[in-house]
N, C-alpha and C positions, 0 to 999 in steps of 0.2 A: 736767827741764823748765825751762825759762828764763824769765825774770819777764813775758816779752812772752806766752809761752803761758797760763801761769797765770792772767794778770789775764786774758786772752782767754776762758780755757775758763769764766771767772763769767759772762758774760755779760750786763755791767752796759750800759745802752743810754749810746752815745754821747752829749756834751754834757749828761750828768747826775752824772760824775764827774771826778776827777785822778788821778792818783799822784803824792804828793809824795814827802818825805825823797830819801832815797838810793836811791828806784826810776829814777829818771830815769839818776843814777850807773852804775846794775848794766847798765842798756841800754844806754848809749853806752861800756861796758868800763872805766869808770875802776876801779871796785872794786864787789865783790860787795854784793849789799843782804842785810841779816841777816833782813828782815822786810819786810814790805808797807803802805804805809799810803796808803790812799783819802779823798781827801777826796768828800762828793757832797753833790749838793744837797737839800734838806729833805725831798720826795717822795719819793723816793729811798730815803733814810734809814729815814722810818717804813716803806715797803714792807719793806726788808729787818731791820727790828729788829720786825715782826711775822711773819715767815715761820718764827720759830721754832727757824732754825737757826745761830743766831749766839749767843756769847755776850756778856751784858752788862757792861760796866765801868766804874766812875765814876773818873775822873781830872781835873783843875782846874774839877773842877764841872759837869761834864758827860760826858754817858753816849757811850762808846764804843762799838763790839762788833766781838768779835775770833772767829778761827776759823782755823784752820791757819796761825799765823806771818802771818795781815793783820789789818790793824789798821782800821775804817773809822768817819772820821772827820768828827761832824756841822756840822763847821765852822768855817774855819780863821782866824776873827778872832781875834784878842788882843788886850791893849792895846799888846801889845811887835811886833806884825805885825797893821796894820788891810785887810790885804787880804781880800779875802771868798773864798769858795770859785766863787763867781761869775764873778768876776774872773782866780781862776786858771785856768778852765775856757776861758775865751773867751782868755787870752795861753798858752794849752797847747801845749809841743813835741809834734805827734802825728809817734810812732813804730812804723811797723807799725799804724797805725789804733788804736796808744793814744796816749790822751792823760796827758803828763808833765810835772810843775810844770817853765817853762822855767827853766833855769839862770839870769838875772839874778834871777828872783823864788826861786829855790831860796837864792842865796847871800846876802839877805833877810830869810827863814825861819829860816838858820841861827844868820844874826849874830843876828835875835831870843832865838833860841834858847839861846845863847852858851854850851853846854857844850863841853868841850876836842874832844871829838870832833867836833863840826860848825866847829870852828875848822883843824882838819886836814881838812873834807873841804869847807871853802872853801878851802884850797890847793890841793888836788886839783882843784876846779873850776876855778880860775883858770889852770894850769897847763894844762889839758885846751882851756879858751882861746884860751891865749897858741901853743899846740903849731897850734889849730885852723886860726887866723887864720893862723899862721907857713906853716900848708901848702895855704894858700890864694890866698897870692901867687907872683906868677908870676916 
């Protein structure tokens, strides 16, 4: 099953979520995404961390919940990335009728991010780019 089935077969309503990280990556074939990570809005959120079948996680201070390799995520401010999950939702690549953190705000995320691995797969997106734009002209 491919990551566009996956998040599809949740059945999370439209404009109340994203896929950020490298889900966006694994759909437009740059490279495989190892995990899934949702960002959604607060509604949202409580609905699905009361239904029971999620589990909970606390990481920089705030509760996670994960379940089969996804990760869902109550919100995607930082100090090091002040974008909201809000924000991501409404500038969203939809692919196949999901919605994907778009690439300018993906490479963003990462550089907040700044571990070695999102420094290689901001090359990877720029690359993917440079290739996109290059096979766009005529």
């Amino acid at each position: 099953m491919n990551i566009i089935e996956q998040i599809k077969k949740m059945n999370l309503p439209l404009g109340h979520y994203v896929v950020v990280g490298s889900g966006v990556m694994d759909a437009l074939g740059m490279r495989p995404a190892h995990d899934i990570d949702i960002a959604v809005t607060p509604e949202l959120f409580k609905t699905l961390r009361t239904s029971g079948v999620w589990e909970e996680e606390e990481r920089h201070g705030k509760i996670f919940l994960k379940q089969d390799g996804i990760d869902i995520i109550p919100e995607l401010s930082w100090s090091e990335y002040p974008t909201t999950t809000e924000e991501a939702i409404a500038s969203a690549l939809i692919i196949d009728n999901v919605p994907f953190m778009n690439l300018e705000e993906l490479k963003k995320f990462k550089t907040a991010l700044g571990r070695e691995k999102d420094k290689a797969d901001i090359a990877l997106i720029e690359n993917y780019q440079q290739n996109e734009q290059a096979s766009s002209m005529p």
